[in-house]
Steps between C-alpha positions, in 0.01 A plus 500: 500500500393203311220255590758231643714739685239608694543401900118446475231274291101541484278223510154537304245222593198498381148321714354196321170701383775804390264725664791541756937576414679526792909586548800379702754726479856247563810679616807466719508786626259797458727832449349552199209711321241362291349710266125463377596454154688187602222370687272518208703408230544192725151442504428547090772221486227264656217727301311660798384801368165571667382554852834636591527616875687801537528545884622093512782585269598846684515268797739253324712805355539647915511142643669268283608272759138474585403394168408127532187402295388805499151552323586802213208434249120378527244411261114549481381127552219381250183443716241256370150617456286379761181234380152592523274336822194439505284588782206395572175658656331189587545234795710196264514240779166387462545345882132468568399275777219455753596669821572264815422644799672426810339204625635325148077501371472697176279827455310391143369874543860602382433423124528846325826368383426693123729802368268645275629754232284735321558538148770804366646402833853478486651187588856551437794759387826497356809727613662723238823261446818748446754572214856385569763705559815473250864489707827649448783325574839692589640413174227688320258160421144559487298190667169430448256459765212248403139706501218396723238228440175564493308221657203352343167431693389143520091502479210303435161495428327838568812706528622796212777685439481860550566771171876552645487179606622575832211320716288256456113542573237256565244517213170406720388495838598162607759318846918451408598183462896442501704228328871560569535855419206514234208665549165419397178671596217278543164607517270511797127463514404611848154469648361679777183352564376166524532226230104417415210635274676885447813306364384173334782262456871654517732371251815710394886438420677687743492525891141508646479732831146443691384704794177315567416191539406205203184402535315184415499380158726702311863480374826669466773365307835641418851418329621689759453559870203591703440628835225524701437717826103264588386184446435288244186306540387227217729624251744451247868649506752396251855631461809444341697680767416547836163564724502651824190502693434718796183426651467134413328231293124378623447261182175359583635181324471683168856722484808440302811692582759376256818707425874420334682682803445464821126561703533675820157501690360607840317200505362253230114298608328245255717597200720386212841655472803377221767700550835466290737629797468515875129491693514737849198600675379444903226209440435294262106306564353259275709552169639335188827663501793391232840680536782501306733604794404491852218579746538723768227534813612745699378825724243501787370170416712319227214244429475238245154302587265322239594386135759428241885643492725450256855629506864431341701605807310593863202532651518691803281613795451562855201245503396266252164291509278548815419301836185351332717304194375712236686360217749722324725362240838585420697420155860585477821436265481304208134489330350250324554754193838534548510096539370464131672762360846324626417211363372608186836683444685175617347316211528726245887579569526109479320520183648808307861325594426183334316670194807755485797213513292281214451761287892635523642187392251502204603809428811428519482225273289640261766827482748207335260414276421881381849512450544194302203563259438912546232474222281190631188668567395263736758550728518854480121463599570258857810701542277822574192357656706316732731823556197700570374203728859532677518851561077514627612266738839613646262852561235261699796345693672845574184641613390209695850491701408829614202439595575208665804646647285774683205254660781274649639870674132558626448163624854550649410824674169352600634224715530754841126545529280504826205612690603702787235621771450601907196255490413242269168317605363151358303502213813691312589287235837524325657370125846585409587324152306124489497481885237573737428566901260559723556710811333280786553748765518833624878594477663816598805664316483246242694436181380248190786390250595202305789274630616224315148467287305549818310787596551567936373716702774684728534801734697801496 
């Protein structure tokens, strides 16, 4: 019986992917026999030769009138490798903060905020990353599966490869630092003793640990952090990062504390302290204190009593100045460095503007002229000196823009400043910007801030 006289027609469809051919078997009636010949020759019309399912197409040859999208042939599906992770043996958040307890005053005890890593110590490892696995399709089409990646580390500074290059290892005995998902290993001097005659001076590069106290007289500096579980008497401490002090600072009028970060303190007495962040301790008596953020006074007594305070956003306390008027004088906002610095870059954007339009129109009159007479010396000589000239200047102006651009967003984010305390006595003495005020008397839950040019004393 020829194709067309057949009562019956087959249907081959084949899945997007062609890892799948399926068949529809279309008839009017079903007294008839396939045969599984038929069957296949129908599907090497539409080329599916591979994965053939034999117990689909007996069921098609017994149930034709069944036989609706029937699946008769299945591929092997390509399967990607999968990429390499890295895992890592270390803590990566790098989420170290002084603990609060429950009454909201901070335990300055809680300091030992270092992962320290000895060296050999692995730091990191990489997962094998697997092959790919080629595909066959059910017309006989090999696919191929992409292979695995294999990750790469991202390290720093005291941090090697392994031979396989499988882990990395810390090359020296030193704390992690993190940045991102890079790894550095920065080294840690720690000191269990007392900073005095056994020691001398202390001056290193990487994070300073000290157990002891640091006595009067001598100094530790770092680029890095330093943390100390005593007291500092008259002493020097100097940091790039941050400095955490435990037991406290008795200055004797003859301490420094100065760090880039911000100084957390039990309590600071008769002492200088510059910090380039955030100032947060429980008393503050008697000190020269300049802050590039804000001070906080707060724990069991929250005190600020005696001397000079200068901050760029808040100064705040549970008590500020005493009964008796001792005078204790706070600075906040806009300095007078800040003042001159605005000013200076005010005039010299004026400046490098004028300089920059003078010199492009005789440039661009003297770029005529080059073109007139290409060979007149002379020209060709105020045609590059004022070119150079041109292009110094337009660099100046660029860079001063900048500049500029980012004091007018400080003095913009410095306008919400204030002292904030439960008690502020007379004798406390406040400056915010070129304004001044005097508290005249004892005021509970008060507030200072600047309205309208005026500095007022409010409640909250």
């Amino acid at each position: 019986m020829s194709e067309s006289n057949k009562p019956y027609k087959l249907y081959v469809k084949l899945s997007s992917d062609y890892y799948h051919a399926y068949l529809t078997v279309d008839a009017d009636h079903f007294d008839f026999r396939l045969t599984k010949e038929e069957i296949i020759k129908a599907l090497a019309a539409k080329k599916v030769t591979f994965g053939l399912n034999p117990n689909a197409i007996e069921y098609i040859i017994n149930n034709p009138d069944k036989a609706d999208n029937i699946e008769v042939a299945t591929g092997i599906e390509h399967e990607h490798g999968v990429d390499s992770k890295i895992i890592y043996e270390i803590d990566t958040s790098q989420d170290f903060k002084a603990a609060e307890k429950e009454d909201g005053t901070v335990d300055f005890k809680a300091t030992n905020f270092v992962q320290t890593v000895k060296k050999g110590q692995v730091l990191a490892y990489k997962t094998e990353a697997t092959p790919g696995k080629t595909g066959t399709t059910v017309t006989g089409m090999a696919i191929k599966a992409k292979d695995g990646k294999l990750g790469n580390f991202k390290f720093g500074k005291n941090v090697e490869l392994s031979e396989v290059g499988m882990q990395i290892l810390a090359a020296c005995d030193g704390t992690i630092k993190m940045n991102g998902v890079k790894v550095s290993v920065i080294e840690v001097l720690e000191i269990f003793s007392d900073v005095g005659v056994k020691t001398g001076n202390i001056s290193f590069s990487g994070r300073i640990i000290i157990r002891g106290n640091v006595t009067n007289g001598y100094k530790v500096e770092t680029a890095d952090s330093i943390e100390i579980y005593g007291v500092v008497e008259a002493a020097e401490i100097l940091a790039g990062g941050d400095i955490i002090i435990s037991g406290g600072v008795q200055g004797n009028d003859d301490c420094i504390i100065k760090a880039g970060g911000d100084i957390r303190s039990n309590y600071f007495n008769n002492c200088e302290v510059v910090a380039g962040g955030n100032i947060i301790t429980d008393s503050l008596m008697h000190c020269k204190v300049v802050c590039d953020e804000s001070i906080t006074a707060k724990g069991r007594k929250g005190l600020i009593l005696g001397g000079e305070y200068t901050a760029r956003h808040h100064v705040i306390a549970k008590t500020i100045g005493t009964e008796i008027g001792t005078i204790t004088k706070l600075q906040l906002g806009i300095t007078n460095d800040i003042m001159l610095e605005f000013q200076e870059l005010a005039a010299n954007l004026k400046d490098y503007k004028a300089n920059v339009t003078k010199l492009k129109k005789a440039y661009d009159i003297l770029s005529k002229q080059k073109k007139v007479k290409p060979d007149d010396p002379k020209i060709n000589q105020m045609y590059e000196t004022t070119k150079a000239s041109l292009d110094d200047y337009n660099v100046k102006l660029k860079t001063t823009m900048v500049d500029f651009k980012n004091i007018n967003e400080l003095i913009e984010n410095l306008k919400g400043v204030y002292v904030k305390a439960d008690t502020v006595y007379p004798g406390v003495r406040v400056k915010i910007g070129n304004s001044h005020y005097s508290v005249k008397s004892e005021t509970a839950m008060a507030k200072i801030i600047k309205d309208h040019g005026e500095i007022i004393l409010t409640t909250y």
